[in-house]
KOLTIGU-968724 format. One line per field, with one value per residue (C-alpha): residue number from 0; chain; x, y, z. Coordinates in nm, 2 decimals, m for minus. Layout:
REM KOLTIGU-968724
i	NUM, ... $
ch	A, ... $
east	X, ... $
north	Y, ... $
up	Z, ... $
REM end
This chain:
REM KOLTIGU-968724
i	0, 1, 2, 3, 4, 5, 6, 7, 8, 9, 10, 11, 12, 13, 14, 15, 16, 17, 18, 19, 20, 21, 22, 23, 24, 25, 26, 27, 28, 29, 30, 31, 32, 33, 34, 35, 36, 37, 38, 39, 40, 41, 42, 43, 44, 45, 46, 47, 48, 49, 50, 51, 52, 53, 54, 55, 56, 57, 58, 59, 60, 61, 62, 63, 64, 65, 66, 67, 68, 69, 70, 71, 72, 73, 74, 75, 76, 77, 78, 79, 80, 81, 82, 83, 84, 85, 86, 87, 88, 89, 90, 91, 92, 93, 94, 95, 96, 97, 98, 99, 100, 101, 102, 103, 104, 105, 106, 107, 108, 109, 110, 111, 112, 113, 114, 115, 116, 117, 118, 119, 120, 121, 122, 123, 124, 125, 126, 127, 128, 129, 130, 131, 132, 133, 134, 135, 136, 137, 138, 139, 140, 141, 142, 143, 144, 145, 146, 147, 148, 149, 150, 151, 152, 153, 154, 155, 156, 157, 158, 159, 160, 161, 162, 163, 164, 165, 166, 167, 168, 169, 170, 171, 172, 173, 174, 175, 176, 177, 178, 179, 180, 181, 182, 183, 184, 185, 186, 187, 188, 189, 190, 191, 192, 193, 194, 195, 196, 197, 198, 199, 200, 201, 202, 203, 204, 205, 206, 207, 208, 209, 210, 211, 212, 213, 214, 215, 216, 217, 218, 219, 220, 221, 222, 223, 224, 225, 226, 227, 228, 229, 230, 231, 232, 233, 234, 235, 236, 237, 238, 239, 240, 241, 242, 243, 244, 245, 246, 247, 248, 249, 250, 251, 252, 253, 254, 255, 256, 257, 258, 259, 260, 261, 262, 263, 264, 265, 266, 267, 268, 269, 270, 271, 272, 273, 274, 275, 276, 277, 278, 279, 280, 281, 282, 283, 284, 285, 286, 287, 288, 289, 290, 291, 292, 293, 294 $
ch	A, A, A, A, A, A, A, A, A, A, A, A, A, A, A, A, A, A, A, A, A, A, A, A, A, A, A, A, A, A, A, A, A, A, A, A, A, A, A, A, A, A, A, A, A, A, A, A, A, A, A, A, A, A, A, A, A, A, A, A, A, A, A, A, A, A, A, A, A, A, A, A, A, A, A, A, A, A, A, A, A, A, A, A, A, A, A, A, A, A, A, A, A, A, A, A, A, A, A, A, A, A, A, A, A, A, A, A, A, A, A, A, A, A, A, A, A, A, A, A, A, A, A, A, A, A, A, A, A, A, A, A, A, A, A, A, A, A, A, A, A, A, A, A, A, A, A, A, A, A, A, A, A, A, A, A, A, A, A, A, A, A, A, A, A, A, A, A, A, A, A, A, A, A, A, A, A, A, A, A, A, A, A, A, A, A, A, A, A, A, A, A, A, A, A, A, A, A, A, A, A, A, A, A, A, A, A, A, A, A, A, A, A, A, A, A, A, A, A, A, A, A, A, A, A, A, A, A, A, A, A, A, A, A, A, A, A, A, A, A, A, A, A, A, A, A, A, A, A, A, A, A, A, A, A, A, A, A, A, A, A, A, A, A, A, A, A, A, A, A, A, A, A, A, A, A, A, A, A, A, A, A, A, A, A, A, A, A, A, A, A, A, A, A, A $
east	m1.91, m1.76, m1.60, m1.26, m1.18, m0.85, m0.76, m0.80, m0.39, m0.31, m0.52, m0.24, m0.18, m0.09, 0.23, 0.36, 0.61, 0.94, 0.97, 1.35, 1.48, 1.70, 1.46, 1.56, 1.92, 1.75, 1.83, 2.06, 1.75, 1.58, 1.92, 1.94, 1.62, 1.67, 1.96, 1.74, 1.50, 1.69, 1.88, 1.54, 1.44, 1.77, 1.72, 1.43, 1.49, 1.75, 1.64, 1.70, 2.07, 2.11, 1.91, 2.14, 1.87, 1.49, 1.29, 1.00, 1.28, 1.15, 1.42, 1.26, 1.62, 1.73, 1.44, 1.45, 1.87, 2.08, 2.31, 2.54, 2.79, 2.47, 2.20, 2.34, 2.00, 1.90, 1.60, 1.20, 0.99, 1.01, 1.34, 1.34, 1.63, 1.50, 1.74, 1.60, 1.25, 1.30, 1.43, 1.22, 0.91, 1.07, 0.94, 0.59, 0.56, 0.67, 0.51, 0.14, 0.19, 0.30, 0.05, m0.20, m0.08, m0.11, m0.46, m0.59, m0.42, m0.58, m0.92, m0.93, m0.76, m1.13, m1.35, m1.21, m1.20, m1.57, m1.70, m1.48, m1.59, m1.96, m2.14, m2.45, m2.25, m2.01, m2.33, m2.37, m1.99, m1.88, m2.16, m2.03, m1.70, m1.78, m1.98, m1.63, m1.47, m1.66, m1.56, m1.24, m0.99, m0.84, m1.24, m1.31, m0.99, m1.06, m1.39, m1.26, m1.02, m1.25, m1.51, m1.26, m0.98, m0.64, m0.40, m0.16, m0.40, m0.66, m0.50, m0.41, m0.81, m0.86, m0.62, m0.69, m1.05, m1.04, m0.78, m0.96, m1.19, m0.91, m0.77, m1.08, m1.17, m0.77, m0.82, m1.21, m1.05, m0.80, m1.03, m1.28, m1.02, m0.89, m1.19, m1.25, m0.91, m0.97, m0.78, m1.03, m1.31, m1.18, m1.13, m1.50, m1.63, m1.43, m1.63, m1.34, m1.44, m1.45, m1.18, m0.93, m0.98, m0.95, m0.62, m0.46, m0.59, m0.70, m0.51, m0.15, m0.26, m0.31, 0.04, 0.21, m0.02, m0.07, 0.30, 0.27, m0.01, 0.07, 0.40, 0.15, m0.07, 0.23, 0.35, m0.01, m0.06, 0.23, 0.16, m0.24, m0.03, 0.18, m0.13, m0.35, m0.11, m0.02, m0.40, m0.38, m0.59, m0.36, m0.18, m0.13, 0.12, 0.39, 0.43, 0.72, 0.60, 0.74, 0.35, 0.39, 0.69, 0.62, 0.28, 0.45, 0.73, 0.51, 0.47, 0.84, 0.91, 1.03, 1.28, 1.38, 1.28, 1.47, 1.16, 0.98, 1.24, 1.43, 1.09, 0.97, 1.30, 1.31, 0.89, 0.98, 1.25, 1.08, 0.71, 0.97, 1.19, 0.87, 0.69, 1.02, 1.06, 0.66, 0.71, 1.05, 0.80, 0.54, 0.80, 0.93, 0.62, 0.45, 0.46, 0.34, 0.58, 0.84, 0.69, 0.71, 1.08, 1.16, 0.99 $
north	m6.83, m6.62, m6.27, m6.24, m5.87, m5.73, m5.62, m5.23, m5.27, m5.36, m5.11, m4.80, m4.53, m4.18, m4.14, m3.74, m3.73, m3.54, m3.23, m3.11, m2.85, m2.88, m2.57, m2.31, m2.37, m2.48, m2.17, m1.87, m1.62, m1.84, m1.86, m1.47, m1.49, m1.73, m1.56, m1.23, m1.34, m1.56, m1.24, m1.01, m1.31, m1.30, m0.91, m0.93, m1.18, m1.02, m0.69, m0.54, m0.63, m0.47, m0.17, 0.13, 0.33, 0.26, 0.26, 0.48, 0.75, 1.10, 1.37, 1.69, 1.86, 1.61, 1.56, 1.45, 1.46, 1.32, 1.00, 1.01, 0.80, 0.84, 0.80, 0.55, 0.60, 0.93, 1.04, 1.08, 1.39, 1.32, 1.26, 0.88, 0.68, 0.52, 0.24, 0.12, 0.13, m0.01, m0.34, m0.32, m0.33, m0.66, m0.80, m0.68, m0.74, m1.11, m1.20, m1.08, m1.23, m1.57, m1.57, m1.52, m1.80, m2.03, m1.94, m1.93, m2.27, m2.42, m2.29, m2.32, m2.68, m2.78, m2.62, m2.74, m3.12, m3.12, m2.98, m3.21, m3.48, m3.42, m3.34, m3.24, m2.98, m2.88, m2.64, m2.45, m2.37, m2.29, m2.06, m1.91, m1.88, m1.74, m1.48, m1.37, m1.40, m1.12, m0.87, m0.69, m0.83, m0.45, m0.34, m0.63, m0.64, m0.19, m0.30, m0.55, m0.30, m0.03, m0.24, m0.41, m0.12, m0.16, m0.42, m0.67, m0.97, m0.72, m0.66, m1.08, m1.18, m0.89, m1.06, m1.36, m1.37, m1.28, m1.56, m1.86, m1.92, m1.89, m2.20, m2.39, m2.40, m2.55, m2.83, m2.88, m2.98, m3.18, m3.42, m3.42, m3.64, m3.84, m3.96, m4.14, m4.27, m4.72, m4.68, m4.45, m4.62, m4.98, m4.73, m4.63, m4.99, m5.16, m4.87, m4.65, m4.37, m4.05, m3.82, m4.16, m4.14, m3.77, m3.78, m4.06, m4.09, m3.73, m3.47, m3.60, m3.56, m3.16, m3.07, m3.03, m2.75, m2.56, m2.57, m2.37, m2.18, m2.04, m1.89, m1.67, m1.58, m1.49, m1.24, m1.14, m1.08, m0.86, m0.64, m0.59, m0.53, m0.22, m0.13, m0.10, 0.12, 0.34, 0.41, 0.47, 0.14, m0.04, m0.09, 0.24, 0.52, 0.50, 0.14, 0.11, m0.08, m0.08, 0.09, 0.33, 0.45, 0.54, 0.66, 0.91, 0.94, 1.06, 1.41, 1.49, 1.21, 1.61, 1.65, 1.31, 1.09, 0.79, 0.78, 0.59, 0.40, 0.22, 0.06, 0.01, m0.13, m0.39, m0.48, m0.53, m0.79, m0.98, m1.06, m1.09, m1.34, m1.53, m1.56, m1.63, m1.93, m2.05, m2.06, m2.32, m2.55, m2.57, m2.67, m2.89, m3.06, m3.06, m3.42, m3.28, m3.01, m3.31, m3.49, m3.24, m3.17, m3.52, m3.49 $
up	m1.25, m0.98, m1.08, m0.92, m0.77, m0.70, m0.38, m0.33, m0.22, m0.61, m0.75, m0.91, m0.74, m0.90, m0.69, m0.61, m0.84, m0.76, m0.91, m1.04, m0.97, m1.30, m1.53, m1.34, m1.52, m1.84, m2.07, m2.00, m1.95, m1.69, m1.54, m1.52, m1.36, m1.09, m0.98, m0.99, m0.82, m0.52, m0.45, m0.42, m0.20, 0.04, 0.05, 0.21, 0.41, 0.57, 0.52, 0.91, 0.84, 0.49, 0.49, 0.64, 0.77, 0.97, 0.68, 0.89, 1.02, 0.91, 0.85, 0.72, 0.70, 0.45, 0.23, m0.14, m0.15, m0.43, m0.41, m0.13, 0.06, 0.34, 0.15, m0.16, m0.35, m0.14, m0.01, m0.06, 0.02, 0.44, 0.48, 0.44, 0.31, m0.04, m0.06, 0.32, 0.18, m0.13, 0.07, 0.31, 0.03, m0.06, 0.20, 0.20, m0.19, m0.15, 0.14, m0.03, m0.37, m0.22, 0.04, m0.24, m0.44, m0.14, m0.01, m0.41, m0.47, m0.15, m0.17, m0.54, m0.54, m0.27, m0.51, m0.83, m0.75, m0.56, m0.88, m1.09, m0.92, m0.82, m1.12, m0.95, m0.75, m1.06, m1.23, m0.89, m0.80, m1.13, m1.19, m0.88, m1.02, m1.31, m1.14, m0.97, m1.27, m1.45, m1.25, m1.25, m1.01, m0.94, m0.85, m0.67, m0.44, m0.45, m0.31, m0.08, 0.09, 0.10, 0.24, 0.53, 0.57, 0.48, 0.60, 0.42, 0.53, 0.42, 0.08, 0.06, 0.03, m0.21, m0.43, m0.33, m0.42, m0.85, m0.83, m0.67, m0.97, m1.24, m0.97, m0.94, m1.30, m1.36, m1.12, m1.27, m1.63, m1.47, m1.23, m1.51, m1.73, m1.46, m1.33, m1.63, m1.59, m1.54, m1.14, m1.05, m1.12, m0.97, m0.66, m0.73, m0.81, m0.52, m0.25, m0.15, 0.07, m0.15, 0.06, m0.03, m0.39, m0.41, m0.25, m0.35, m0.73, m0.82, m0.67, m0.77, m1.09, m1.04, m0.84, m1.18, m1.29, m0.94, m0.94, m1.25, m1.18, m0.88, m1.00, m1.21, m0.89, m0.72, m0.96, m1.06, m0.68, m0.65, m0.91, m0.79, m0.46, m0.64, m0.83, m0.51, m0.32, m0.61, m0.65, m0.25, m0.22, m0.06, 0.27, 0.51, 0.28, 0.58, 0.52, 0.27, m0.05, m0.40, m0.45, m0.20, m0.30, m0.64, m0.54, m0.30, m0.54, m0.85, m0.74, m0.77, m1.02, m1.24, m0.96, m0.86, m1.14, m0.93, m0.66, m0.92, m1.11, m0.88, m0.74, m1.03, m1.20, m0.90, m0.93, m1.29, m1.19, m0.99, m1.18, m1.48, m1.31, m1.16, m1.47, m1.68, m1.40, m1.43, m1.78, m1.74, m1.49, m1.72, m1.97, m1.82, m1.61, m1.93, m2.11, m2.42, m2.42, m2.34, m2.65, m2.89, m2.80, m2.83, m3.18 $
REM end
């Protein structure tokens, strides 16, 4: 008796789904943050039209003054206005920690389904991965800098690297359930090319969690960023960075404690905001979350 087959055509697809936007209005607090963190986003965007001084303008004769109609938050130890490189840092803070979610999510997103899907390849790269993952991310991006000199790309792999595994082994745990799921293997059975069934059945299934997990990368890149550059690890000292500034601003932090806490207060902010705002997707890309709230 002859087996019918289905047509590859009928076989389900995981479709993208559409994410809404809708948690990041969910509760008051994430509110707060969005708002926070939209308007850190638009100053640095438009940073050349909001700061009121060049950020990299030394003026000896009016080093380290107070609050003034001139100088709103005053000055640093050369003369520089600190309002103009506070905004300024904006820009260099987000542009490494969402660069270093996007190269992390892509590389690790490759790694994570070859070794979810290939079993004889899974032993090799994850014992690569947890090789990175024993040592510290701080020494391995210090070593990275040192290694390479320091530059924001420079500073971008060095956080980019600690964070790849954390990536892959997210996307391993995923493809490693759904290829057991019945579509994929009447893909499997029905000889669909392997680079179809990864993107059409598998990797849908990981968006929801990237989404999340790359709103920690981002804020876990941008403090490593700060960290690097206080510890004088990090991109050149004349380049104005929320690290920098406090790093510069630490040896008169008894005479002008604001060198460090207006930095700080707005690098504070903005990992608060962004991991206030990851914790809202995973709530609400989360079906069991969705389950257990309907309970």
């Amino acid at each position: 008796m002859a087996i019918e087959t289905l047509p590859e055509s009928t076989i389900p697809v995981t479709r993208p789904f559409r994410v809404k936007f809708g948690f990041l209005t969910s509760t008051p607090i994430i509110a707060v943050a969005t708002i926070c963190l939209a308007l850190i986003i638009l100053m640095a965007i438009f940073a050349p039209l909001l700061a009121p001084h060049d950020p990299l303008l030394l003026t000896p004769s009016q080093r380290l003054k107070p609050s003034s109609a001139q100088y709103l938050l005053g000055t640093d130890a050369y003369g520089r206005d600190l309002l103009s490189r506070i905004i300024y840092g904006a820009r260099i803070s987000l542009v490494i920690g969402l660069g270093a979610a996007v190269c992390s999510i892509g590389v690790g997103l490759l790694i994570g389904l070859v070794a979810g899907f290939f079993r004889w390849v899974d032993a090799v790269l994850m014992r690569i991965m947890d090789g990175l993952m024993a040592i510290p991310a701080i020494l391995l991006a210090i070593a990275v800098v040192s290694l390479s000199g320091a530059s924001i790309w420079t500073v971008m792999v060095a956080i980019t690297i600690p964070e790849i595994p954390r990536v892959a082994r997210l996307v391993r745990s995923v493809v490693l359930t759904a290829r057991e799921e019945p579509y994929v293997e009447a893909a499997i059975s029905l000889g669909s090319s392997l680079p179809k069934i990864m993107w059409r059945h598998l990797m849908p299934n990981t968006i929801a969690p990237l989404i999340v997990q790359g709103t920690y990368v981002c804020a876990s890149g941008i403090l490593t960023e700060a960290i690097l550059s206080f510890l004088g690890a990090g991109i050149s000292p004349e380049t104005p960075t929320w690290g920098n500034i406090m790093a510069e601003g630490r040896a008169f932090f008894q005479v002008k404690p604001s060198l460090i806490f207006w930095p700080g207060l707005l690098l504070s902010i903005a990992i608060l905001s962004i991991n206030l705002i990851g914790d809202a997707a995973r709530d609400a890309l989360d079906p069991r979350m969705k389950q257990r709230e309907g309970k």
